[in-house]
N, C-alpha and C positions, 0 to 999 in steps of 0.2 A: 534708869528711865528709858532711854533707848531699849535698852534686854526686854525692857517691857513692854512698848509699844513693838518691837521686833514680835513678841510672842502672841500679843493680839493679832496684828497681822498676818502673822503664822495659822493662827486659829481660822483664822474668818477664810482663808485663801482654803482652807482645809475643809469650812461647811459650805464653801460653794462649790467647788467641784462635784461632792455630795449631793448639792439639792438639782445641779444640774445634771445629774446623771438621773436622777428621781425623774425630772424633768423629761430627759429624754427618753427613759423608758417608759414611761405613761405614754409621749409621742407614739412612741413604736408600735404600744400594744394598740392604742387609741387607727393607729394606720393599719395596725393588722384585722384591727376587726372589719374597717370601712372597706378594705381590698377584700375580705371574704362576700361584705353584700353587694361590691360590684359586678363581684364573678355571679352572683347569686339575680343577678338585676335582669336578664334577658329571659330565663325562665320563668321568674314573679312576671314580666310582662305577659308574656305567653298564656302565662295561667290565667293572670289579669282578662286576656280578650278573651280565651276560646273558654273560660267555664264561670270570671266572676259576672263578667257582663250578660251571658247570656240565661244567668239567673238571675241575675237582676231584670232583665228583659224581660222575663217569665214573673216574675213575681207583678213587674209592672201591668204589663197585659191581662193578670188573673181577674183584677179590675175597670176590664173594660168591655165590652161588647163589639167584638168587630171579626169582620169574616176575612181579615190578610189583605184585601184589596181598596175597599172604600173607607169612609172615615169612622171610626171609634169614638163608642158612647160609653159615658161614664156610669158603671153600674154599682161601684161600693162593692160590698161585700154580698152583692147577690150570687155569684157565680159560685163563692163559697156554700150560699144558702144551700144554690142548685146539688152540692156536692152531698152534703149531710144529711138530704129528706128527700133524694131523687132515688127511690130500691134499687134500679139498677145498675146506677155508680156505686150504692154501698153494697151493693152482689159482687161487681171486679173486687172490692177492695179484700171481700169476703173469701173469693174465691183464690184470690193471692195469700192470704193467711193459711188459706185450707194448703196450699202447695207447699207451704215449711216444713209437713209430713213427709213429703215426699224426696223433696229440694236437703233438709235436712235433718232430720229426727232421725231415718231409714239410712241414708250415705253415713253419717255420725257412730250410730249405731253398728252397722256392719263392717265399716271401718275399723272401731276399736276391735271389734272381734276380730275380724281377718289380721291383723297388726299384730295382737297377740297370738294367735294361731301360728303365725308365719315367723314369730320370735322360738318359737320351741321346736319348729323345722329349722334344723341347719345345715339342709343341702345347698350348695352357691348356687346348682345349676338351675334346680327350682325354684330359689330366690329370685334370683334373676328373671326368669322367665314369665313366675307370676308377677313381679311390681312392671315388666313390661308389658302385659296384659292387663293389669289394672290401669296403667297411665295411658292405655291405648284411646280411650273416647277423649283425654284430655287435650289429643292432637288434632282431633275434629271439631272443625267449626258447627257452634252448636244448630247455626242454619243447615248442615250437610247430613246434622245426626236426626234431626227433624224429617228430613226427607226421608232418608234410608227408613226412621220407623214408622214413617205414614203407609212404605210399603209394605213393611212386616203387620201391619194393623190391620192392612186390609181384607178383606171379606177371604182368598185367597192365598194368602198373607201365610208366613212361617209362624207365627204365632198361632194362628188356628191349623194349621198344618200339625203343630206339635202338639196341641190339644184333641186333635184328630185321632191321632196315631197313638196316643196314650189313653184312650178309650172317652173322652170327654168332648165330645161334640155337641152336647147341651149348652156347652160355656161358649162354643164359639159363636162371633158377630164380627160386625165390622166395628171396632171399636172407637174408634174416634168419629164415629157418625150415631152412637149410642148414646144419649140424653144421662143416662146414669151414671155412665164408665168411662167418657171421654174425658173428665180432668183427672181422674185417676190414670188414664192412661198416659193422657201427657205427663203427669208428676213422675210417671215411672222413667219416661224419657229424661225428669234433672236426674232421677236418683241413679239411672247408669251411666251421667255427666259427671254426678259429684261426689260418688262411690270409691273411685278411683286416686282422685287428690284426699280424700280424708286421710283413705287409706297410708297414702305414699306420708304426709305428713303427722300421722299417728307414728306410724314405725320412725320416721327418724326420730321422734322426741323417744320413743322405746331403745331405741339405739345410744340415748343419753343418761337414762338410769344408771344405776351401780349396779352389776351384776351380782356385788354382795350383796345386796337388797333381799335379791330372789331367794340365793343362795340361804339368807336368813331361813326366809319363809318358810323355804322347803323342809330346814333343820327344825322347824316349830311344826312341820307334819302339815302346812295349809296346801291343800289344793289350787288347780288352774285359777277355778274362779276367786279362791279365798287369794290366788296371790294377783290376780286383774284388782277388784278390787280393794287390798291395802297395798299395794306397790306401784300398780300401772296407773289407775286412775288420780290417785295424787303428783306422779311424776308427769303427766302429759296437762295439766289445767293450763299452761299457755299454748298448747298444740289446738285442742280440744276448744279452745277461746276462738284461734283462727279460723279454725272448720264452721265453729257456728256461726263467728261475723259472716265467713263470704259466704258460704250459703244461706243464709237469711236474706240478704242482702239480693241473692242470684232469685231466691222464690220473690222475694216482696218487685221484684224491677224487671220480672221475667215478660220476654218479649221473643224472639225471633223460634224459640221453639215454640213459644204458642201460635205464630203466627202464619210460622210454615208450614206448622201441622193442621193448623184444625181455622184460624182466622176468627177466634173465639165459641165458633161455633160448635155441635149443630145448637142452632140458636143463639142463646148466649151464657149459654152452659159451661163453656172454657173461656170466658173473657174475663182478663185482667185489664189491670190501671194501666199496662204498658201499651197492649192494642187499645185499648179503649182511647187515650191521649190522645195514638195515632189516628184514630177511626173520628174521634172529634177535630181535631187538629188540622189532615188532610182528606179527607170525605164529606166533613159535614161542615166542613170551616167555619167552624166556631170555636175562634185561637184563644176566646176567654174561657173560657168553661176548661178545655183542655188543658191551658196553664193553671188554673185553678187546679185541676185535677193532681196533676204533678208536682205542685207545690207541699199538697197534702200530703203524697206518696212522699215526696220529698223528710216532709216533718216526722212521719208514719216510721220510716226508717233508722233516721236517726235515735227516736223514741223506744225503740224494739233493742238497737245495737247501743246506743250509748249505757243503759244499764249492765246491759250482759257484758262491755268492758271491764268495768266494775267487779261483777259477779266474778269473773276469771283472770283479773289482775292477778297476779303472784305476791303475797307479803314475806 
C-alpha cells in the first residue's frame, strides 16, 4: 500500500512539473508576443495621427459645406453629387487615367526592353554607366524635373532646338502652353521619372532567373524575343507587379509635376484630381467639395491597384 500510494505520488509530482512548464511556455510565448506590439505601439500611434485621422477628417468634411473658416452646413452626399455630374471634375479624373500611358504603359514597356537588352551586354563598364544614367531622374525631385522641363518646353527650349536642327520646325511650339500637346507633354515628363526605376527593377528580377533557362532557349534555336517572352516575362510577374502599382499609383495622385509645370493649364487642359483638390481646397475654399474630391481619387486607386495585386500575385 505504501509502494502504492508512493507510486501515485510519484506519478502526479511527475504530470505537474509537465503542465507547469506547459504553463510557462504559453507565459513566455503569450509575453513575447505583447513585447513585439509594444515596440510596435509608437509607430501605430504616429500612423494613427498623421494619416488615420486625417482621413477620417477628410471623409468627414466630404459631407459638409464649409469654406475652413466659418461654420459648416450639413450637405449629405451632395459634394459627392457635385463630383459624378460636374464635366470638369470628371475631365481631372479623366485626364489622370489618360497619364497611366504615359506614367506607365511607356516606362513598363521600355523598361523590359532596355532590361533585357542590357542582360545580353556584358560589359561591367557599360553596365554601370547606363543603370547610373537610367537612375539619374530617380535623384531628382520631381518639383526640380518639372522646372528644368518647363525650360526645355519652351518656345526657345532644347526640344525645339532639336527639332530645329533635324529639319522639323513644323513640329515646333511652345508645348506646354498648346491646348493639344500639353498633357502629353507633361506625361512624357513621369515617363522620364519612371523609365529609370522600372528599368533598374526589371533587371534585378532578370538577374534572378536561371541562366539555364536561357541557355535552354537558345539550345531549342528561340530567338531574343522568343526568349523575352517564354523566359523573361514569366520570371519578372512580381517585379512587373511593382512597376505597375507605383506607377499607377504616381499617374492617378500626380501632383507637383503638373503643377510646376503647367498649374493644369493652358486652361484646364492638364488638370488633374491632385491640382484640382488643391485649387478647391486652397483658392476656392471649398474644403467639402475637395475632400469629396480626394476621397474618390482615394477609392479610384485602390479599385485600379487592388485587382492588378491579384493579377501579378505569384502562385
Amino acid at each position: 500500500m505504501t509502494s502504492t500510494n508512493t507510486a501515485v505520488t510519484s506519478g502526479a509530482g511527475a504530470r505537474l512539473p509537465r503542465s507547469r512548464k506547459r504553463r510557462a511556455g504559453f507565459s513566455r510565448s503569450q509575453g513575447a508576443r505583447w513585447t513585439g506590439w509594444w515596440f510596435a505601439v509608437p509607430a501605430l500611434v504616429m500612423y494613427a495621427v498623421f494619416v488615420i485621422r486625417p482621413v477620417a477628417s477628410s471623409v468627414q468634411i466630404s459631407f459638409y459645406d464649409w469654406d475652413g473658416f466659418g461654420p459648416s452646413t450639413w450637405v449629405g452626399l451632395d459634394n459627392y453629387r457635385r463630383v459624378f455630374t460636374d464635366p470638369e471634375l470628371l475631365a481631372t479624373i479623366g485626364n489622370a487615367f489618360f497619364l497611366i500611358i504615359f506614367f506607365t504603359a511607356v516606362p513598363v514597356v521600355m523598361g523590359l526592353i532596355i532590361a533585357a537588352l542590357m542582360r545580353e551586354i556584358k560589359g561591367r563598364v557599360f553596365g554601370a554607366t547606363a543603370r547610373t544614367l537610367l537612375f539619374l531622374p530617380q535623384i531628382i525631385p520631381g518639383a526640380a524635373a518639372a522646372i528644368a522641363w518647363t525650360w526645355m518646353y519652351s518656345r526657345d527650349g532644347v526640344v525645339n532646338q532639336f527639332l530645329s536642327s533635324i529639319g522639323l520646325e513644323s513640329f515646333t511650339r511652345a508645348w506646354l502652353g498648346d491646348f493639344d500637346w500639353a498633357l502629353p507633354a507633361v506625361g512624357f515628363i513621369g515617363t522620364w521619372l519612371s523609365t529609370g526605376l522600372c528599368t533598374l527593377l526589371l533587371m534585378a528580377g532578370i538577374g534572378k532567373i536561371d541562366g539555364s533557362l536561357y541557355e535552354a532557349a537558345r539550345l531549342d534555336g528561340a530567338n531574343f524575343l522568343q526568349q523575352t517572352r517564354s523566359v523573361t516575362l514569366p520570371g519578372l510577374k512580381q517585379e512587373l507587379g511593382v512597376c505597375v502599382t507605383i506607377t499607377i499609383i504616381a499617374a492617378l495622385a500626380a501632383f507637383d509635376v503638373v503643377f510646376l509645370s503647367t498649374q493644369g493649364g493652358p486652361g484646364r487642359s492638364t488638370m488633374v484630381p491632385g491640382v484640382e483638390i488643391y485649387r478647391l481646397g486652397f483658392v476656392e475654399n471649398q474644403l467639402g467639395l475637395a475632400s469629396a474630391l480626394a476621397v474618390v481619387l482615394a477609392i479610384l486607386v485602390l479599385l485600379v491597384v487592388g485587382p492588378l495585386q491579384r493579377v501579378f500575385k505569384e502562385r
